[in-house]
C-alpha positions as CSV (number, residue, x, y, z in Angstrom):
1,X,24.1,146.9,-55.9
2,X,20.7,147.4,-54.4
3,X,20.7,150.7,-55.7
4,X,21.5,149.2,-59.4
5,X,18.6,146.8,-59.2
6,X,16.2,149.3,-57.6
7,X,16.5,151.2,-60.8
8,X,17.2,148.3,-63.4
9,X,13.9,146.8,-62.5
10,X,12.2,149.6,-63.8
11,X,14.0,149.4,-67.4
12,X,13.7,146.0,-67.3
13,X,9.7,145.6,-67.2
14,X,8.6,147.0,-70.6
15,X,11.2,144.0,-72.1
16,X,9.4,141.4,-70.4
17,X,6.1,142.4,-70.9
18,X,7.1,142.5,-74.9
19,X,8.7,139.2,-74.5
20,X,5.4,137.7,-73.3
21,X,2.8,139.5,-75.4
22,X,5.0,138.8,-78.7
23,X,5.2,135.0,-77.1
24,X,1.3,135.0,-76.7
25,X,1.0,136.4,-80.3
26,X,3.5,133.9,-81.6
27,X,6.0,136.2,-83.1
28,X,9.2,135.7,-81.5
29,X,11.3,137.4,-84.6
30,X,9.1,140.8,-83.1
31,X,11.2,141.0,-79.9
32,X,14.5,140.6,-82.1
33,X,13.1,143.4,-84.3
34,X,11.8,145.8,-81.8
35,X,13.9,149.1,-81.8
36,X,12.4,149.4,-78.3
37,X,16.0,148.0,-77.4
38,X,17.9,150.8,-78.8
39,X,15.7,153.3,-77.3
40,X,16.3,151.3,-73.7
41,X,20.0,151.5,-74.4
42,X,20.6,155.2,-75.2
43,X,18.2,155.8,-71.8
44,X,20.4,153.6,-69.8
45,X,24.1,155.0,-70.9
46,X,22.5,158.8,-70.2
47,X,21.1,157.6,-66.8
48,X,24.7,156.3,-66.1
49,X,25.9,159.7,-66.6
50,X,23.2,160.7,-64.1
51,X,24.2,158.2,-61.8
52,X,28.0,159.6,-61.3
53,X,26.9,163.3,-61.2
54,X,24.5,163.3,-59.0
55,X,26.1,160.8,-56.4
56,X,27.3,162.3,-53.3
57,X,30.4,162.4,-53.0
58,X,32.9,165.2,-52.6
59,X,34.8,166.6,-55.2
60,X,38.4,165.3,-54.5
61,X,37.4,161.9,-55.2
62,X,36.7,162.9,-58.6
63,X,39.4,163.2,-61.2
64,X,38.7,166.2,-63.6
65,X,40.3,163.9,-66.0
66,X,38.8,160.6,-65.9
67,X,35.1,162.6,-65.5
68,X,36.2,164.3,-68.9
69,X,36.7,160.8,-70.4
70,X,33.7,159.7,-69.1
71,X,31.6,162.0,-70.6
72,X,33.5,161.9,-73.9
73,X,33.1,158.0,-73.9
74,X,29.3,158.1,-73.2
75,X,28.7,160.9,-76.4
76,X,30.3,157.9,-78.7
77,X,28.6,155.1,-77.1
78,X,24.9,157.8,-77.2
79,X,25.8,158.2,-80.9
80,X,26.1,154.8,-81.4
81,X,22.9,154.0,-79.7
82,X,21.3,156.0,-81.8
83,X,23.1,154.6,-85.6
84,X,21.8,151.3,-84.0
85,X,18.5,152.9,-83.9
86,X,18.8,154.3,-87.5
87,X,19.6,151.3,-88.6
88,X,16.9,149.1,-87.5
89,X,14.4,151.5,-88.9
90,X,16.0,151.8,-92.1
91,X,17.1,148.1,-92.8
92,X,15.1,145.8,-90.2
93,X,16.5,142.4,-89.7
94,X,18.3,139.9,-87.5
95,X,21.3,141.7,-88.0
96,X,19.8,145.1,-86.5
97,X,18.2,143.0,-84.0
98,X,21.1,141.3,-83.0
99,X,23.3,144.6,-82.7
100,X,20.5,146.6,-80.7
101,X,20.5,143.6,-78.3
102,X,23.9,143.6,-77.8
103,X,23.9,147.5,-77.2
104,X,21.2,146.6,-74.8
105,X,23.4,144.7,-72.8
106,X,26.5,146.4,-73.1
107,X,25.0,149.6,-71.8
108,X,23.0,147.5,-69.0
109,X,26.6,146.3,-67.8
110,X,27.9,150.0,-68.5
111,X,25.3,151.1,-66.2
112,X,26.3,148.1,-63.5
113,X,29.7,149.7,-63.5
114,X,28.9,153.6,-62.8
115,X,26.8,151.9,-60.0
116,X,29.7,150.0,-58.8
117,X,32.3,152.7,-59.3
118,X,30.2,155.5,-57.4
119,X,30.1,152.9,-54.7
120,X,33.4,152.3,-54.6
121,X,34.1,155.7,-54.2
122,X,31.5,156.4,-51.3
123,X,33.2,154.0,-49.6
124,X,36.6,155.6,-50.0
125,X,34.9,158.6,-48.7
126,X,33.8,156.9,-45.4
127,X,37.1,155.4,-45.1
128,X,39.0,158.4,-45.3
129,X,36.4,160.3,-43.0
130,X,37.3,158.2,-40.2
């Protein structure tokens, strides 16, 4: 988990600085309608992607399979990231807002869970090693 938030913080100070300047400036509807979210969220699903290949662990604990999932599953949720994207710029409202939050979060738990599942299988490593 420390590894999750030692990244995470990183992604998650732009958001709060626009949270407070568009507070100052009094215009709330700004942070809804920001397609700095969508941006954030396709950045966070490829650093997941990241995250699993370049952990260290050996090869066997890796299923050729799932990994081919994986990466199949992260294209759809990238393209959809991005049609999010498209369609805040083309039709702006709390609609669009609403959606690129959500993907926001739903990539930021994505994320969680390649953190989690690389851990989980480092650990299977050790205890296998021993």
């Amino acid at each position: 988990m420390k590894k999750f938030w030692a990244s995470y913080i990183f992604i998650l100070i732009p958001f709060v600085i626009l949270v407070i300047t568009k507070a100052i400036m009094h215009k709330p509807s700004d942070i809804l309608l920001s397609t700095d979210w969508s941006i954030a969220s396709f950045m966070i699903v490829a650093q997941s992607v990241n995250v699993i290949i370049s952990s260290k662990t050996e090869k066997k604990y890796f299923d050729t399979d799932g990994v081919a999932i994986l990466i199949g599953v992260v294209l759809i949720f990238l393209c959809l990231c991005i049609g999010v994207y498209a369609y805040s710029l083309s039709a702006p409202g709390y609609i669009s807002g609403l959606a690129q939050i959500f993907m926001f979060v739903f990539s930021s738990i994505w994320l969680l869970s390649a953190y989690i599942a690389v851990e989980k299988i480092i650990n299977k490593q050790k205890k296998n090693s021993l």
